[in-house]
C-alpha positions as CSV (number, residue, x, y, z in Angstrom):
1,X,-70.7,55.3,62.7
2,X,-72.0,57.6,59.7
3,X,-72.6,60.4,62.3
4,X,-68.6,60.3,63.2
5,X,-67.5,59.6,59.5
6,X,-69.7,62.7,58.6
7,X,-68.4,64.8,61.3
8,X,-64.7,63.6,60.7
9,X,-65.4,64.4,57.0
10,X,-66.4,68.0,58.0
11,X,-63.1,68.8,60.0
12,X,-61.2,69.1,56.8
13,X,-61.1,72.3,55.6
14,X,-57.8,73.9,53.6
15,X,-56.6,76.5,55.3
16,X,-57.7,75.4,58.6
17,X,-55.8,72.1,59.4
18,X,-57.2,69.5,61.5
19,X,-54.3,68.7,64.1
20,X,-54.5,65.0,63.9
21,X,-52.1,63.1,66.6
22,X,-51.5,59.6,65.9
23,X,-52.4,57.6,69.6
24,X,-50.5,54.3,69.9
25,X,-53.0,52.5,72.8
26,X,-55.9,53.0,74.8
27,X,-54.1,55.4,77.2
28,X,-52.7,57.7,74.6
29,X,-56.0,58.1,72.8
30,X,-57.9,59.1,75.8
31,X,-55.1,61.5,77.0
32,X,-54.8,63.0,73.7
33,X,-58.6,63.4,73.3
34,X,-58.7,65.0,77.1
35,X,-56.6,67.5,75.7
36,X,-59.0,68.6,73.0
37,X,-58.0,66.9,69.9
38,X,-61.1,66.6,67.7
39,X,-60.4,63.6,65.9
40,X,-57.3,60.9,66.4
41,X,-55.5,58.7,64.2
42,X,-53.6,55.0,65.1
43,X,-50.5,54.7,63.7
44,X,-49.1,51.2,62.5
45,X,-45.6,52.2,64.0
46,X,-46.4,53.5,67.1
47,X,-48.5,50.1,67.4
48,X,-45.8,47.8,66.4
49,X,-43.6,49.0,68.7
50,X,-46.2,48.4,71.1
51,X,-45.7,44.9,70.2
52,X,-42.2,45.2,70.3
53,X,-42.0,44.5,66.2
54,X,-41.2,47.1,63.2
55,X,-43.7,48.3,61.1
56,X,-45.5,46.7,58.5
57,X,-45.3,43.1,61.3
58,X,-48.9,43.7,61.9
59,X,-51.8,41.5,60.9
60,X,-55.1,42.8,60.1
61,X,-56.7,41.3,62.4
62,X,-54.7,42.7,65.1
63,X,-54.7,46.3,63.6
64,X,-58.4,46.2,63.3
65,X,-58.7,45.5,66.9
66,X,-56.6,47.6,67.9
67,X,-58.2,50.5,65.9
68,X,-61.7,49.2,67.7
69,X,-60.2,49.1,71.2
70,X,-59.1,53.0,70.4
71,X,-62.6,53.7,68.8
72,X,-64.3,52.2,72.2
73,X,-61.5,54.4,74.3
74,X,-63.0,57.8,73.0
75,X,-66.0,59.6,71.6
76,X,-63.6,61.6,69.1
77,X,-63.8,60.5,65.3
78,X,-60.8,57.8,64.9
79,X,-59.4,57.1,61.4
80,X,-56.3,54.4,61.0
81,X,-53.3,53.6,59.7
82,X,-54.1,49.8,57.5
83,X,-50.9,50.2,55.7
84,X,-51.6,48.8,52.5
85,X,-54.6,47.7,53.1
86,X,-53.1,44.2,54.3
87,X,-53.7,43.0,50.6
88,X,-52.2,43.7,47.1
89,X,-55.0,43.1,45.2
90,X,-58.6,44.8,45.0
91,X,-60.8,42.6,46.7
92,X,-58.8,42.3,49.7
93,X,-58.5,45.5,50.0
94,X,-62.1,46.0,49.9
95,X,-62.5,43.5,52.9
96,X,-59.9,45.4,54.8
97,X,-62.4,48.4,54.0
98,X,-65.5,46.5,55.1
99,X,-63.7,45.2,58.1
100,X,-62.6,48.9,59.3
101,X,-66.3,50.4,58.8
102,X,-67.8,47.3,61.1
103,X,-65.2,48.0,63.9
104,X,-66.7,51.8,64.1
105,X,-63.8,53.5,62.4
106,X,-65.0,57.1,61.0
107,X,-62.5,56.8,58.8
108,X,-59.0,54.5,57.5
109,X,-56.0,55.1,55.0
110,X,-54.6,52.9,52.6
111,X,-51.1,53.4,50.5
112,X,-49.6,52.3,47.6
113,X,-46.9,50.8,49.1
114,X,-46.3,46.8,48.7
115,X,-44.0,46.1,52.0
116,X,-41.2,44.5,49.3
117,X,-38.3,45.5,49.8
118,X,-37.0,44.7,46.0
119,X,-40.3,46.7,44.6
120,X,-41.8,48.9,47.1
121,X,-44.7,50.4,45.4
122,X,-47.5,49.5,43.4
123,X,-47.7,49.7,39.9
124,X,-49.8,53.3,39.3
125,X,-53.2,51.6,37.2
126,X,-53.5,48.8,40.4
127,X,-52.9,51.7,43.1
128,X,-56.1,53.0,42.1
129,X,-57.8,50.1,41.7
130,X,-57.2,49.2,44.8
131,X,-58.3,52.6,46.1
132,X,-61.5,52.8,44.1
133,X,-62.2,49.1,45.8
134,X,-61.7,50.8,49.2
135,X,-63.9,53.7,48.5
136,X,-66.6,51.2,47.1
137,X,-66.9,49.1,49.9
138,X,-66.5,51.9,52.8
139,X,-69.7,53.6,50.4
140,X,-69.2,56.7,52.4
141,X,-69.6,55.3,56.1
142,X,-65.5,56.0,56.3
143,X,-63.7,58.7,55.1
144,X,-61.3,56.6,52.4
145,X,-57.1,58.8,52.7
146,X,-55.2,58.0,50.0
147,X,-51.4,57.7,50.1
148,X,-49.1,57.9,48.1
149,X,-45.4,56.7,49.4
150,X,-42.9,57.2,46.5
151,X,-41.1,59.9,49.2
152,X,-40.8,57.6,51.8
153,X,-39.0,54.8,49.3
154,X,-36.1,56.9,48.0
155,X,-38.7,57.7,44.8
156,X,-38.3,61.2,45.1
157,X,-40.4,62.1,41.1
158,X,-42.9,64.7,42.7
159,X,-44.4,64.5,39.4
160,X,-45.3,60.7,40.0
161,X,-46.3,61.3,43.1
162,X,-49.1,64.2,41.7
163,X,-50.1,61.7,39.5
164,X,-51.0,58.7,41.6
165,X,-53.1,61.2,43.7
166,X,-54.7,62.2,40.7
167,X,-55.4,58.8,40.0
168,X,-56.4,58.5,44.0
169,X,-58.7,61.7,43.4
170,X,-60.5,59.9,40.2
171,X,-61.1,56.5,42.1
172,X,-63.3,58.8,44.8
173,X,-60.4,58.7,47.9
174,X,-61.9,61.5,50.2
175,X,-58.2,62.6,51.3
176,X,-54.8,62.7,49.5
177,X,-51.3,61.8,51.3
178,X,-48.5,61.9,50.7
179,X,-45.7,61.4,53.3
180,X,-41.9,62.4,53.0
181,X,-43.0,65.9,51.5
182,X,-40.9,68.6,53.7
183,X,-40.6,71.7,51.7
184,X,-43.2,74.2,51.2
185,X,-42.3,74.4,46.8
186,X,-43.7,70.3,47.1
187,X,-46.3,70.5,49.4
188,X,-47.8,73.7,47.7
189,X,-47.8,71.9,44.0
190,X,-49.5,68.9,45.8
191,X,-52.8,71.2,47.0
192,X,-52.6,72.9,43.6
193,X,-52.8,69.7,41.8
194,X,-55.6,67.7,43.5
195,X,-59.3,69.3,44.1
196,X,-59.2,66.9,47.7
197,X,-58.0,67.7,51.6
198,X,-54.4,67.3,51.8
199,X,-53.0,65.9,54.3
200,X,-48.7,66.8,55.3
201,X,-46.9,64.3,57.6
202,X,-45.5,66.6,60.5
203,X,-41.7,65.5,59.9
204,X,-38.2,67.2,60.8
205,X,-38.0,70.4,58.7
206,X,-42.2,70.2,57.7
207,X,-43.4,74.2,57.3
208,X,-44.7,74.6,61.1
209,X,-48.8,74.6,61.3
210,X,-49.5,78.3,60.5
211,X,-47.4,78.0,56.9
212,X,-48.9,74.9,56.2
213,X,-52.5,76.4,56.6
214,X,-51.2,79.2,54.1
215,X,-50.3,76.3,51.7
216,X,-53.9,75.3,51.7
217,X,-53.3,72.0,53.7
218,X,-56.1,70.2,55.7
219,X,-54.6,68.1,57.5
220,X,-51.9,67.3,59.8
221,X,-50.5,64.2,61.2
222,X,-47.4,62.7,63.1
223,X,-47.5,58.9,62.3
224,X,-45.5,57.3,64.9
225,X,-43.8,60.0,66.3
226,X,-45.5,61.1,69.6
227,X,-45.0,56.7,70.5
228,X,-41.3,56.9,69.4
229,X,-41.0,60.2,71.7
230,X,-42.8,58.0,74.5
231,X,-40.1,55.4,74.2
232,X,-37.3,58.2,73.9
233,X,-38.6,59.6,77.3
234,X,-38.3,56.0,78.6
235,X,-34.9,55.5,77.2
236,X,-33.7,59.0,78.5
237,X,-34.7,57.7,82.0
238,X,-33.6,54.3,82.2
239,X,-30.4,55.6,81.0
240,X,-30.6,58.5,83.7
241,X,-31.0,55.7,86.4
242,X,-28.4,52.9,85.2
243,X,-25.4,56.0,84.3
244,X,-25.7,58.6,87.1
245,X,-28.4,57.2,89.9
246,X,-30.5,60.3,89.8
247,X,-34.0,60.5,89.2
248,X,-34.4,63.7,87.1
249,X,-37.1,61.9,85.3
250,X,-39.5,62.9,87.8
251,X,-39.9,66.2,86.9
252,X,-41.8,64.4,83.5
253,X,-43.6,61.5,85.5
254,X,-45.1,64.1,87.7
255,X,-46.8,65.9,84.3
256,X,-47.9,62.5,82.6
257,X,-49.0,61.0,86.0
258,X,-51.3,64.1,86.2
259,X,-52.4,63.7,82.4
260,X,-53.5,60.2,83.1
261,X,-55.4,61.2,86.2
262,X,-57.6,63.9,84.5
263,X,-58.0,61.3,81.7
264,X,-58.6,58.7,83.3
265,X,-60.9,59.5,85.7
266,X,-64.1,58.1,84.3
């Protein structure tokens, strides 16, 4: 467990981002590890739609297993998405944290975000709290991201946002997050203002990799994007079949049917 939170802790180096993709079950993680991804990510998404609910209509329980079933799937390091933590204050959080170091995780996020819809995010001082309780109980058998979501709430204050990492950074978070940043002016102010791996969420008009290693960045992810371009393949076929009664969609069976095979063959 410490060997894989070490060795997960070691693939973040600025300038030389670790391509994380975000598996959404057992067959994604061990397709996405055949193809030589060096660690993988779960996303709480790309889960819930698994589950055929939105995000954030998880339990903990059921993320933590489903984090362990992906940990037991591959021998890649495996970090996951646990929201906020499933908890708004401290010590929950630091059970979450407990909980995601016994299932084998190398290491786990946790955001500021609340899941309220009339107030979204954490007040700043509790934020880190709950980070530094995160960081306390993983005691450096997980590698502790935190994130901070003002961008993805309609709280675009950049400034804010640098200070909560700050904050994040002080409490001992290994990694800083902060999802919704698309332009390189943000994302480069972000790097400059933290001393911690960055990670940028891979979204629509996101720098492509080779800028965003010139920014500094560590770290890339895609949340629930590769599951919600699973279910857009599936939704391109079905409608393919039901509207014109061809059966173009083999041309993309053939290619996953093959990636399955070679990943599933042991």
């Amino acid at each position: 467990m410490t060997l894989l939170a070490d060795q997960f802790r070691s693939l973040h180096r600025p300038g030389d981002p670790l391509l994380l993709p975000n598996p959404w079950d057992v067959g994604s993680a061990r397709i996405l590890s055949t193809l030589g991804f060096r660690a993988l990510a779960t996303t709480s998404s790309g889960f819930a739609a698994t589950l055929g609910r939105p995000d954030t209509f998880v339990t903990r329980d059921e993320a933590l297993a489903h984090a362990a079933a992906i940990v037991a799937a591959t021998d890649v390091p495996v970090s996951a998405d646990l929201e906020n933590g499933f908890a708004d204050d401290p010590a929950g959080v630091a059970e979450t944290a407990r909980r995601a170091v016994a299932a084998g995780l190398a290491g786990f996020s946790i955001e500021d975000a609340t899941a309220r819809a009339d107030d979204p995010i954490h007040d700043a001082a509790l934020a880190a709290e709950r980070v530094a309780a995160a960081v306390e109980a993983a005691a450096g058998r997980a590698v502790v991201t935190a994130r901070a979501e003002n961008h993805l709430h309609g709280r675009d204050d950049l400034a804010d946002t640098i200070a909560r990492l700050q904050s994040f950074q002080d409490a001992g978070a290994d990694v800083l997050y902060a999802p919704g940043l698309t332009t390189a002016d943000q994302i480069r102010a972000v790097v400059a203002s933290v001393d911690r791996p960055v990670n940028v969420l891979a979204l629509p008009g996101t720098p492509p990799v080779a800028e965003l290693a010139d920014l500094g960045v560590a770290r890339i992810s895609v949340g629930g994007a590769f599951a919600f371009a699973a279910l857009g393949g599936l939704v391109a076929a079905a409608t393919e079949l039901r509207e014109r009664g061809t059966y173009g969609y083999w041309a993309a069976a053939k290619s996953g049917r093959a990636a399955a095979g070679e990943a599933f063959a042991d």
